[in-house]
C-alpha positions in Angstrom: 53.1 216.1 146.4 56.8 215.4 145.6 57.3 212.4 143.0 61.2 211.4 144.1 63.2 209.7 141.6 65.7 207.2 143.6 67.9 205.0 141.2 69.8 203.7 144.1 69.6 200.1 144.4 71.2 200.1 148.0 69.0 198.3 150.6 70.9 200.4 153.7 70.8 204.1 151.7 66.9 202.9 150.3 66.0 202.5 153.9 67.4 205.3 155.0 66.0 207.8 152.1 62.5 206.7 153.9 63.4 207.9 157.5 65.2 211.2 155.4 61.9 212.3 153.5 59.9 211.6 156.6 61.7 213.6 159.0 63.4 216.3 156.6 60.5 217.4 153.9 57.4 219.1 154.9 55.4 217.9 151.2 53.8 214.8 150.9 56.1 212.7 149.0 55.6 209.4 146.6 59.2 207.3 145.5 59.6 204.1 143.6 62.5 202.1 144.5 64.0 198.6 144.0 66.7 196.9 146.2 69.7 194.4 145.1 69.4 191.3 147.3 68.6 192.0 150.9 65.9 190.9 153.6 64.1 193.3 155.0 62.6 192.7 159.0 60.5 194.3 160.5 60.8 197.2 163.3 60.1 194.5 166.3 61.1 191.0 164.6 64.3 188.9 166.5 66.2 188.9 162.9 68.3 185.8 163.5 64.9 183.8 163.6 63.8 185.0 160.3 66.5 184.3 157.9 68.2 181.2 156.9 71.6 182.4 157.5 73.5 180.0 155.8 71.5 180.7 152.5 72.1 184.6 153.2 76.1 184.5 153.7 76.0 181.9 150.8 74.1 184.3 148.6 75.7 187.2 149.6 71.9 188.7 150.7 71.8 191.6 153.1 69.9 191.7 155.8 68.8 195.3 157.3 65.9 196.5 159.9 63.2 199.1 158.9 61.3 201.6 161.2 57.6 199.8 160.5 56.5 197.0 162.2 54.9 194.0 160.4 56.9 190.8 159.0 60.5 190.3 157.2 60.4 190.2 153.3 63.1 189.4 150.8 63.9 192.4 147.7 65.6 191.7 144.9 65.8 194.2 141.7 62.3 191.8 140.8 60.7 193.0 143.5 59.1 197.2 143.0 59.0 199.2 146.1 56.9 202.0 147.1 56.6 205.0 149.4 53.9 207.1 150.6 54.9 210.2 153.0 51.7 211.9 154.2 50.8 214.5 156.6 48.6 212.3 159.4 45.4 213.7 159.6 44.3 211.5 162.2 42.7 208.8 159.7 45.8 207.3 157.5 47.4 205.3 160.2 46.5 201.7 159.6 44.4 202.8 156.4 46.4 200.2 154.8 43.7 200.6 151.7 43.8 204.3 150.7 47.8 203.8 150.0 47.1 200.7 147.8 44.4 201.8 145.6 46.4 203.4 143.4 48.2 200.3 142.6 44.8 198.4 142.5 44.3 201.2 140.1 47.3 200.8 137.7 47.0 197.2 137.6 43.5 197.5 136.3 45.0 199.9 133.2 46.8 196.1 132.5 43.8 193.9 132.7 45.1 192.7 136.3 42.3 192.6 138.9 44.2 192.8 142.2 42.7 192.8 145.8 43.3 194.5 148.9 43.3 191.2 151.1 43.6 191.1 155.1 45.5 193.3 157.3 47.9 194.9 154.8 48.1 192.4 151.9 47.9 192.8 147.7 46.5 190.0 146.2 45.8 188.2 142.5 43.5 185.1 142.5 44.2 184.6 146.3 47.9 184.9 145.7 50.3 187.5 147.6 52.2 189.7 145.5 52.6 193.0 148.2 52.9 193.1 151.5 52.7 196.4 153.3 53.5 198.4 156.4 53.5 201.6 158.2 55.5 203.8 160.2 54.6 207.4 162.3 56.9 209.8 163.5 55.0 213.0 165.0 52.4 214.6 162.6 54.0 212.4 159.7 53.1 208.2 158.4 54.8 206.5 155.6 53.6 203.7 153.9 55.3 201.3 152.5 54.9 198.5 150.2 56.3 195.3 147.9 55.1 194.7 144.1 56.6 191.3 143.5 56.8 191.8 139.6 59.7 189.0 138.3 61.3 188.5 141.9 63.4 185.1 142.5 60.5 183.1 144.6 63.5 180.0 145.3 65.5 182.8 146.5 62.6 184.6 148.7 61.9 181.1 150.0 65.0 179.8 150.8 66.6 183.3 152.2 63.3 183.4 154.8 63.7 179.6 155.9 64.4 179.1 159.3 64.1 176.6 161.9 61.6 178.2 164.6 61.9 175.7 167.3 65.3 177.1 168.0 64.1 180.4 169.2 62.0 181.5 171.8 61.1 184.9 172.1 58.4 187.4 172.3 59.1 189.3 168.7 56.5 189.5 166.3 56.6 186.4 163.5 56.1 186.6 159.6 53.5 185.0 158.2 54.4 182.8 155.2 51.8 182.9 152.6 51.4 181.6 149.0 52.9 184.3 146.7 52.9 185.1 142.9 54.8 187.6 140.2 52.6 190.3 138.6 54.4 189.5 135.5 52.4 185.8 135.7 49.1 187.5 134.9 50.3 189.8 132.4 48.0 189.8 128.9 50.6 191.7 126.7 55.0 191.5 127.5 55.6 194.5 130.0 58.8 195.0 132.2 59.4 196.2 135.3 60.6 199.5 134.5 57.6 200.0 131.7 55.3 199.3 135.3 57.2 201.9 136.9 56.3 204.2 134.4 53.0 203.6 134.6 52.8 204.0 138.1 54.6 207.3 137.9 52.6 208.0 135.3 49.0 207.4 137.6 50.7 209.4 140.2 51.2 212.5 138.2 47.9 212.3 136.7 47.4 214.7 140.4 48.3 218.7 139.2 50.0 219.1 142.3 52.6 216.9 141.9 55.8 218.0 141.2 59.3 215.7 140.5 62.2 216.2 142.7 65.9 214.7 143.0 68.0 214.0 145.7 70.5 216.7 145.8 73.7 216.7 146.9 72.9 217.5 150.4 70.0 215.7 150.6 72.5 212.2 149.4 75.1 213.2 152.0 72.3 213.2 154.9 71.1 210.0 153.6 74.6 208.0 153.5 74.9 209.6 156.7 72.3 207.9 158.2 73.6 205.2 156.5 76.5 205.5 158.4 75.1 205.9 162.0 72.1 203.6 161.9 71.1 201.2 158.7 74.4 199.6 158.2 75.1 198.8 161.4 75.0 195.6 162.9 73.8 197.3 166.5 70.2 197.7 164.2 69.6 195.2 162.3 70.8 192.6 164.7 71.5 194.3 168.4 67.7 195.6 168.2 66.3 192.3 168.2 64.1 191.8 171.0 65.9 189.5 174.0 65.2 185.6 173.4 66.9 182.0 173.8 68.2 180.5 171.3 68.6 176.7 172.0 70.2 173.6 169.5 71.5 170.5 169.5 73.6 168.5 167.0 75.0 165.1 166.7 79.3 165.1 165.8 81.4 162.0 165.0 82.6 163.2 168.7 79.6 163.1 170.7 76.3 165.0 170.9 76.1 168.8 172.3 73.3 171.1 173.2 73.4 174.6 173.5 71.4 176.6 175.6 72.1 180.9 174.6 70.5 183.7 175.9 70.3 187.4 174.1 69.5 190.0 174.5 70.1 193.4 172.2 72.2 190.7 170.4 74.7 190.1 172.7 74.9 186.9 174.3 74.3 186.9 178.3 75.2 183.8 179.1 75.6 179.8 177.5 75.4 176.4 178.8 76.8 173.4 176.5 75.6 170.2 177.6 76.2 166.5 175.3 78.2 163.2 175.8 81.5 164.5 174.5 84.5 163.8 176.2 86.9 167.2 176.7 90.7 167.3 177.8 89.9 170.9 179.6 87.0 172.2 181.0 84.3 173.9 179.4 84.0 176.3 181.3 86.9 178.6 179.6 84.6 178.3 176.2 81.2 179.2 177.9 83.1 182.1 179.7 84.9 183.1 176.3 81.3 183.1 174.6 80.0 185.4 177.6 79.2 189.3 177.1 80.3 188.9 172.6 77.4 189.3 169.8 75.7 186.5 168.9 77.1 186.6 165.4 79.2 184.0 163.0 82.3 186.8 163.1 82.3 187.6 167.1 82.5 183.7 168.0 85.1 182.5 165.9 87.1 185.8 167.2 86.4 185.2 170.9 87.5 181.5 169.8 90.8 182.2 168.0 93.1 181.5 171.2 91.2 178.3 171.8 92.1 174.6 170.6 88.3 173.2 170.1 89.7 169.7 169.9 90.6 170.2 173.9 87.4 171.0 174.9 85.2 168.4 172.5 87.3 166.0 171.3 86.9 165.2 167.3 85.3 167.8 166.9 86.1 170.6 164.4 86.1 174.3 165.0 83.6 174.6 161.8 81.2 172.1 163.3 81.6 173.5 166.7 80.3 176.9 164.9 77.6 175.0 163.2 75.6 175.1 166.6 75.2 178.4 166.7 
């Protein structure tokens, strides 16, 4: 087994050094990694319905897709991530258990009895602290998982707020549950890169393993990837699955309702509806709105020739975007 050192901190080249090991390398392979800010959704989750978008452009949080399935999680350099690539023999797939244990393991070394809990959850008195997932591509699985260690809960609560009644859709939902900081249970001070040791450490205890780093090549094929796929608003956003997005808000001008449906992101067609009154007719806004992503940036652009105030009447641009 390979033990890879990653020091990036990049959520889009993290992502991506996953999909490189699993496709490129023929070992079995074991990283560590930790990302800046970011939410992370799963493989078949609508994203716009599982992040507070406001909090994430206020907090500067990225927000990128991953290959496994399973629910949308928030990283911060708190938050420990780690990687299993293994050779499928038929068995590992969904043996969420065999990838954990070694964690369970290490914790135990600290006088932290931790639980395998549920589908794919890490646990300490009944409190989450790692999610995990998995992904196959021919004979090859990763697997994939969170070690909240001194993560920013207000910031992995407010990030994944959302308002679920505006969506409806057939993508798979997160499922909130209570959650905790290994570094609450700790007996003696430890930080998080002393617990990356000591998982390191546990791993290599195995004869066969052997530490590699990234080489040149291997870093260009990675940013590369970075390039075509994780950065790219076509996947984390366009690959959402298609939905209807639906709200309503109350201006000093008059109510309005609207009615959006999506699909791979882009917005197939709108219907506004309220009590305004409008000096021109709607219709040029709906018809503006048609065919663009349904994103902040590609609405105010397909609005830029537009006077809002003839089409709702006191009301502003910026609340006319707050509907959407």
């Amino acid at each position: 087994m390979l033990k890879i050192v990653n020091n990036s901190t990049n959520p889009y080249f993290n992502l991506a050094a996953e999909e490189y090991v699993l496709k490129k390398f023929d070992e079995e392979c074991f990283m560590l990694w930790r990302n800046e800010p970011c939410i992370v959704v799963g493989k078949n989750q609508n994203t716009l319905s599982e992040i507070n978008e406001d909090y994430v452009k206020e907090n500067n949080i990225i927000v990128v897709r991953r290959l496994s399935g399973g629910g949308a999680v928030f990283h911060d350099l708190g938050n420990l991530n780690f990687t299993f690539v293994a050779n499928d023999d038929s068995k590992s797939f969904s043996d969420f258990k065999k990838f954990t244990q070694p964690i369970i393991d290490v914790l135990k070394t600290i006088d932290i009895n931790a639980e395998f809990t549920g589908r794919n959850d890490l646990t300490i008195d009944g409190k989450k602290f790692s999610g995990n997932a998995q992904y196959k591509y021919k004979n090859r699985i990763f697997h994939h998982g969170t070690l909240l260690f001194t993560s920013n809960i207000k910031d992995l609560s407010g990030a994944l707020k959302v308002k679920k009644d505006k969506f409806k859709d057939k993508a798979v939902k997160s499922v909130k549950s209570r959650v905790t900081n290994i570094s609450k249970h700790l007996k003696s001070p430890l930080t998080i890169n002393e617990f990356m040791n000591l998982i390191m450490e546990h791993i290599s205890k195995n004869p066969n393993v052997k530490e590699y780093i990234f080489t040149n090549e291997d870093i260009k094929n990675i940013n590369k990837l970075v390039e075509d796929r994780y950065s790219k608003w076509e996947w984390n956003f366009g690959k959402s699955p298609k939905y209807t997005f639906k709200n309503e808000k109350k201006f000093k001008g008059g109510i309005i309702e609207a009615y959006l449906y999506v699909n791979k992101g882009i917005i197939e067609s709108i219907d506004l509806y309220g009590d305004f009154f409008s000096a021109k007719d709607i219709t040029d806004i709906t018809k503006a709105l048609t065919g663009i992503k349904h994103s902040r940036e590609a609405i105010i652009e397909a609005l830029s020739s537009y006077n809002i105030n003839d089409y709702f009447s006191n009301i502003t641009l910026e609340e006319f975007m707050s509907l959407f």
